[in-house]
C-alpha positions in Angstrom: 82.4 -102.3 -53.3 83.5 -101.0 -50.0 82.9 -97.7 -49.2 85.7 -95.3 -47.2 85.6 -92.0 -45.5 88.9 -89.4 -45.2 90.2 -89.7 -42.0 89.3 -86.1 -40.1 93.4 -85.0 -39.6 93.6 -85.8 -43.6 95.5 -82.4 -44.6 97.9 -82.9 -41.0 98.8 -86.3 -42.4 99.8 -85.4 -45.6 101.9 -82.5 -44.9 103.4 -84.3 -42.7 104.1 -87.4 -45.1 105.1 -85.0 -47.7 107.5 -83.0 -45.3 108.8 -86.8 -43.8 109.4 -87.6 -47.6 111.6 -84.1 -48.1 109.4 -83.1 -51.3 108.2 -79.9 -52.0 104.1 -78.9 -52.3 105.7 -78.6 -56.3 107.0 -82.0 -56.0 104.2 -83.4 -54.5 101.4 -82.3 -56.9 103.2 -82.7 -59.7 103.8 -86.6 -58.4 100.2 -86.8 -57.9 99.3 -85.1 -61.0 97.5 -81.9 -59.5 98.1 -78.5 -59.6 99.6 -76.7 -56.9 96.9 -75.0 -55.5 95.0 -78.1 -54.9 97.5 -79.4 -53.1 97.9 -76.4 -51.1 94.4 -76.0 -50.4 94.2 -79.5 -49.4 97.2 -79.1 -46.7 95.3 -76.5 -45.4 92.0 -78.1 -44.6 90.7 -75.6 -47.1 89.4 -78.9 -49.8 88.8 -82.1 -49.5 90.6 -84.9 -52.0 88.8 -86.5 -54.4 88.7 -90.1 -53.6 91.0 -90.7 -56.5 93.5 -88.2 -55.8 93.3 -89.8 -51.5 94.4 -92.6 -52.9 96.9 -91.2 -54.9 98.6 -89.8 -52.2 98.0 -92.8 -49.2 100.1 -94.4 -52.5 102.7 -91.9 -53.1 103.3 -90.8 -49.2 102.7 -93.8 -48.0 100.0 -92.8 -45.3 96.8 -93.9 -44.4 93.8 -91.2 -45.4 90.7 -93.6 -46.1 89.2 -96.0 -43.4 86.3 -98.1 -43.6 83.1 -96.1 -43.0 81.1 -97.5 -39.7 77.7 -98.5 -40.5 75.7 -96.2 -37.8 72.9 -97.9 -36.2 70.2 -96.4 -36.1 67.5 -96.6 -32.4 64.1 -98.2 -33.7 61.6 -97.1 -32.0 61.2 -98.0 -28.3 59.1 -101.2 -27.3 56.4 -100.8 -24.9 54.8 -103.7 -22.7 52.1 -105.3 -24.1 48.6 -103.8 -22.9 46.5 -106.1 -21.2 43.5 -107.8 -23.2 40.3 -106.1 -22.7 42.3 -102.5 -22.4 39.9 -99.9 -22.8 41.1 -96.2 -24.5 40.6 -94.7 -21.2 43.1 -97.8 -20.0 45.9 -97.0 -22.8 45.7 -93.2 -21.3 45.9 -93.3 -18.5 49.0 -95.5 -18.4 50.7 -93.6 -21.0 50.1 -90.6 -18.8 51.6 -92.6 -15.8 54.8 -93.0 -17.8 55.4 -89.6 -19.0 55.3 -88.3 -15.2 57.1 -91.1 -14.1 54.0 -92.2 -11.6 
């Protein structure tokens, strides 16, 4: 299943869809089968949709709310040269103090 975020303008876009469309906030929620408030709230950035009710209204306004969420990549951790065979503890300090003054 693919998993989608709400878009971060969501309650811009759908006043504005609703408004484009000529219905009321009445109109709208009773469309989407929601009370009034929520829908209110929800122009207002005051709540967020469920993910049924987003896609309840992309449907009914005919907007775009939900996009793919980007897989974040997480930094491993960084690679550091390979010591040299033989490399003694006082070796592996004294280059790791090198490279945190940058000498």
């Amino acid at each position: 299943m693919e998993e989608s975020e709400l878009v971060e303008e969501y309650s811009v876009i759908i006043k504005e869809g609703r408004e484009k469309l000529g219905l009321t906030q009445q109109d709208l929620a009773f469309k989407a089968k929601e009370k009034l408030t929520m829908i209110q709230k929800i122009e207002i950035g005051k709540m967020l949709p469920t993910m049924r009710l987003s896609k309840e209204l992309e449907h009914i306004l005919r907007v775009k709310l939900l996009v793919p969420r980007e897989e974040v990549e997480i930094p491993g951790p960084a690679k550091r040269a390979p010591l040299p065979s033989g490399a003694t503890l006082e070796d592996v300090a004294l280059i790791r103090h090198r490279d945190e003054t940058g000498k």
